[in-house]
Each structure stands twice: as structure tokens, then as C-alpha cells.
C-alpha positions in Angstrom: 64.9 252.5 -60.3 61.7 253.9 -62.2 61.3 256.9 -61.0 57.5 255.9 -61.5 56.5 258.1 -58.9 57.6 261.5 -60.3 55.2 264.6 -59.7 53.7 263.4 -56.3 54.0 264.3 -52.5 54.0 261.6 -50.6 53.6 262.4 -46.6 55.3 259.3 -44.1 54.9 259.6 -40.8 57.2 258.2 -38.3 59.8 258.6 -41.3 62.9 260.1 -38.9 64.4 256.4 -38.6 64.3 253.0 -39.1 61.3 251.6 -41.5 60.5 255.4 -41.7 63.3 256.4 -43.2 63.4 253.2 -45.4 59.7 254.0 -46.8 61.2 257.6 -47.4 64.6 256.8 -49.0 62.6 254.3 -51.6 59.9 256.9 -52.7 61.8 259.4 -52.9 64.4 257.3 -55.2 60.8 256.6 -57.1 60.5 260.1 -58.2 58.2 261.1 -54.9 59.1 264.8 -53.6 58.8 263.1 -49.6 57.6 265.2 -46.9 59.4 263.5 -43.4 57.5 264.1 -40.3 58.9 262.8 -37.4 58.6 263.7 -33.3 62.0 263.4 -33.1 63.4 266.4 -35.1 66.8 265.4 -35.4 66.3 262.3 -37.5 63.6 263.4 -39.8 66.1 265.9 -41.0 68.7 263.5 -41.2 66.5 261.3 -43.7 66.0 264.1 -45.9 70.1 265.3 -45.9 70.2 261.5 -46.9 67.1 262.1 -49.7 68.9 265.0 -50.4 72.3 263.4 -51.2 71.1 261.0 -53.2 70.0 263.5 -55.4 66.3 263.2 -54.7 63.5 265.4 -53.3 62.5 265.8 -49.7 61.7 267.9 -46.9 61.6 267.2 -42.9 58.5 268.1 -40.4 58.2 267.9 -36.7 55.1 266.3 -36.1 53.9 264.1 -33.2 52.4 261.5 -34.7 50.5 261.3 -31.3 48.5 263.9 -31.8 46.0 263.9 -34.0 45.1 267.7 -34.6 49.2 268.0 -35.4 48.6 265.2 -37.8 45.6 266.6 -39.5 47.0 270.4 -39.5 50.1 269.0 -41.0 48.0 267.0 -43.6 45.6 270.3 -44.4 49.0 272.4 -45.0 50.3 270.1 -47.7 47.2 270.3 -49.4 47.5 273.8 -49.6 51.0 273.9 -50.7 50.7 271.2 -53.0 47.3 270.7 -54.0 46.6 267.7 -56.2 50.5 266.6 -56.3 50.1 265.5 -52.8 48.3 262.3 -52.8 50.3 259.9 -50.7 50.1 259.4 -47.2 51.9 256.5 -45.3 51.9 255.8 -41.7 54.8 254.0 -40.1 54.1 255.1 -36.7 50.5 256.3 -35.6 47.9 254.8 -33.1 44.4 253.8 -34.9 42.7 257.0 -33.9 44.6 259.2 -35.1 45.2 257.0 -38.6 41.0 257.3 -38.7 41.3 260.9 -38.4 44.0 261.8 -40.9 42.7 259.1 -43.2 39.4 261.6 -42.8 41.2 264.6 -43.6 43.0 263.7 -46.8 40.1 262.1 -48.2 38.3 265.9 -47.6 41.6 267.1 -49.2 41.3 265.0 -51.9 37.8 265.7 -52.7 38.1 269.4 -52.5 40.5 269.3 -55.7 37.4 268.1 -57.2 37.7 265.4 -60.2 40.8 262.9 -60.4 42.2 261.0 -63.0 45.0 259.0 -60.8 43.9 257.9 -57.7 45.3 258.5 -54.2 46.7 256.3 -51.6 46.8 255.7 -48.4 49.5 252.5 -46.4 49.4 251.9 -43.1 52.3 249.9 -41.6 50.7 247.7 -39.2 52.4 246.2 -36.2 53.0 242.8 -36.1 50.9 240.3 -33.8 47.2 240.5 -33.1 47.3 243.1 -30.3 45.3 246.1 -30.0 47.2 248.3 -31.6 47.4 245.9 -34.7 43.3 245.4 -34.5 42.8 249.2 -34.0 45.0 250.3 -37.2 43.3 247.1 -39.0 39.8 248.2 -38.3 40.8 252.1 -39.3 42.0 250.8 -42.4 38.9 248.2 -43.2 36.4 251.2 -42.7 38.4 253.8 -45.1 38.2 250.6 -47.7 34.7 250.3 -47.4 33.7 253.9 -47.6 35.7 254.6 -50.0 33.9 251.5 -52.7 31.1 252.6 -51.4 31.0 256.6 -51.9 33.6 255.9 -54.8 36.2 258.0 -53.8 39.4 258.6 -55.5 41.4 256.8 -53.4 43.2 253.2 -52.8 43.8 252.2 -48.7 46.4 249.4 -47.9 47.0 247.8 -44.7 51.3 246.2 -44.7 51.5 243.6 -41.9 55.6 243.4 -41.5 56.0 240.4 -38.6 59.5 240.8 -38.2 61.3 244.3 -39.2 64.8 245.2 -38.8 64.3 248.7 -38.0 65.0 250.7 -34.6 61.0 252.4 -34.1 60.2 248.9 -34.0 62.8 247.2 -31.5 59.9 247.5 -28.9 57.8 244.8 -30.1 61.4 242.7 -28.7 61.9 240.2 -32.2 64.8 238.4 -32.2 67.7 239.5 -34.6 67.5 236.4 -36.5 63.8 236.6 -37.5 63.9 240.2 -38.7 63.2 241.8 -42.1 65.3 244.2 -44.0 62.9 247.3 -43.8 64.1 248.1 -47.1 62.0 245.1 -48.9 59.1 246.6 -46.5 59.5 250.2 -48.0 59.7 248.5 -51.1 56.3 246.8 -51.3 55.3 250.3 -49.9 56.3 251.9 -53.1 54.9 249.0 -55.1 51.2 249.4 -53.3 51.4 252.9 -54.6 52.3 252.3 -58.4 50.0 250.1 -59.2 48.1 250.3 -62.1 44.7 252.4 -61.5 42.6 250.0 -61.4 44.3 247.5 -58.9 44.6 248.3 -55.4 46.7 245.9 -52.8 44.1 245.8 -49.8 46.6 244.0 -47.3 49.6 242.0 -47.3 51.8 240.4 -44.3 55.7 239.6 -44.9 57.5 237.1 -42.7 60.9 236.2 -43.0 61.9 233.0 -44.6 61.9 230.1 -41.8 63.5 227.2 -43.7 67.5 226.9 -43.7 69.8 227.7 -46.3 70.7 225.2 -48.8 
């Protein structure tokens, strides 16, 4: 693999398990040093012993991703550690208000390095169907878009619609086994959203499995 993303932090939330850890294991294999936060302690250090071991960069946070102060105080630290290197942040696993908020506070991040040359970005993973949580993260991420052409920010916000993942944070939304993605081609369209070329930005994409039998 490229190691395409060499030099930047990339902070993914929800990253102990599952999709997470998927979204973690590919940007960090992409040259990424990947900061893990995770409620559930345990896992987010076992995905960066497995970042580790593959010879790549990472290190594990506990951070409810409930909690929107957490997120932001944990977004504000890696800006001070890390300063312009860190300028990727992916959410696997947050509710749209806290999304809006810590989409708020690494734009002010971002600006307060002053001047860019790359921009930043900023995926959410948004759950499949057309429930609220699915319209909240939508709308979160529709409103960071527009501000961001219109104030002309340095940064590029994605919305990934995955309707069927094969990933344990997400065996609450009940899809069956046989419709279900390999969350590694989801973390891998993560990575891609975030190496495009400057001037492209993927606004939103939805993957589905394949419905039609095999030949």
C-alpha cells in the first residue's frame, strides 16, 4: 500500500472494534500516525497493539464518544501535541450533536495554525437507513460543507453511507449476515476520501453489497 498518508494524525472515533478498528488498521498501513479513541478501553488498545505489530504508528485514547466536551477536549489536545500534522478526523461512532461540535472545534484548530497548503478532512460514517440518527449526522455534515465553501476554509467534509457492514459496533442495526459488507472495503474508501488530490473532495457516498447471484 502507498503509504500516501505519511506525516498526518488522523483521530477515529469509535476505532476500539469493528469498522473502527478497520478505518484504523487501513490509515495507519497508509502512513497515518492513528490516534484510537474508544469508550471501551480494552479494544482501543488492542487496535493499536495490532497497528503496532504491523509495524505502523498508533496510539489508543479513552474517550466517550457520547460526550461531547470529552470529544472536543480530546480534539483540542491533539492540536496541541501535534499541531498542523493532525488533520484528520473520522467518526465511526458519534451522535449528530456531538459530530457538529467536534466538527466546530477542529475547524478552530485548523484555523489557528493559520495558512494551509494541504487541506484537512473530516468522514463521518453514517448509519445505514433513514432514521434519525442517519438524518442528524447527515444534516451535521451538510452544514460543515456549506460553511466551509462559503468561509473557504481549509477543509474537505465527507458523509460514508455503509448499508450493510460486517462489523460488531454495528450488529445493532440487526442486518442479516448475508447482506453485510467487509468493513475493510469501508475503511478503505475512508482512506481514499482522504487522499484525494487537493482539489477534489468526495461529498458523500453509500455502498451496498452486491444483490445479484454469482455466476
Amino acid at each position: 500500500m502507498t503509504r500516501d498518508l505519511a506525516g498526518r494524525v488522523a483521530l477515529v472515533t469509535g476505532g476500539g472494534s469493528g469498522l473502527g478498528r478497520a478505518v484504523c488498521l487501513s490509515l495507519a498501513a497508509a502512513g497515518a500516525h492513528v490516534v484510537v479513541a474508544d469508550v471501551d478501553e480494552v479494544g482501543a488498545a488492542g487496535t493499536a497493539r495490532r497497528v503496532a505489530r504491523a509495524g505502523d504508528s498508533g496510539d489508543a485514547v479513552r474517550l466517550d464518544a457520547d460526550d461531547g466536551a470529552a470529544v472536543d477536549d480530546v480534539v483540542d489536545g491533539l492540536f496541541v501535541r501535534w499541531r498542523d500534522a493532525f488533520d484528520c478526523l473520522v467518526h465511526v461512532a458519534v451522535p449528530g450533536e456531538v459530530a457538529a461540535a467536534s466538527g466546530d472545534a477542529f475547524v478552530r484548530g485548523l484555523l489557528a495554525g493559520g495558512a494551509r497548503v494541504l487541506p484537512a478532512d473530516v468522514v463521518s460514517i453514517v448509519p445505514p437507513g433513514v432514521g434519525p440518527a442517519a438524518a442528524a449526522l447527515l444534516d451535521v455534515t451538510e452544514s460543515l460543507q456549506a460553511r466551509a465553501r462559503e468561509h473557504g476554509w481549509p477543509v474537505r467534509v465527507c458523509a460514508l453511507s455503509p448499508a450493510e457492514v460486517d462489523a460488531a459496533a454495528h450488529a445493532r442495526w440487526g442486518l442479516p449476515p448475508d447482506r453485510l459488507l467487509d468493513p475493510g472495503h469501508v475503511a478503505d474508501l475512508v482512506r481514499t476520501a482522504v487522499t484525494l488530490p487537493a482539489d477534489v473532495v468526495l461529498h458523500r457516498a453509500v455502498l451496498v453489497g452486491r444483490t445479484e447471484p454469482p455466476r
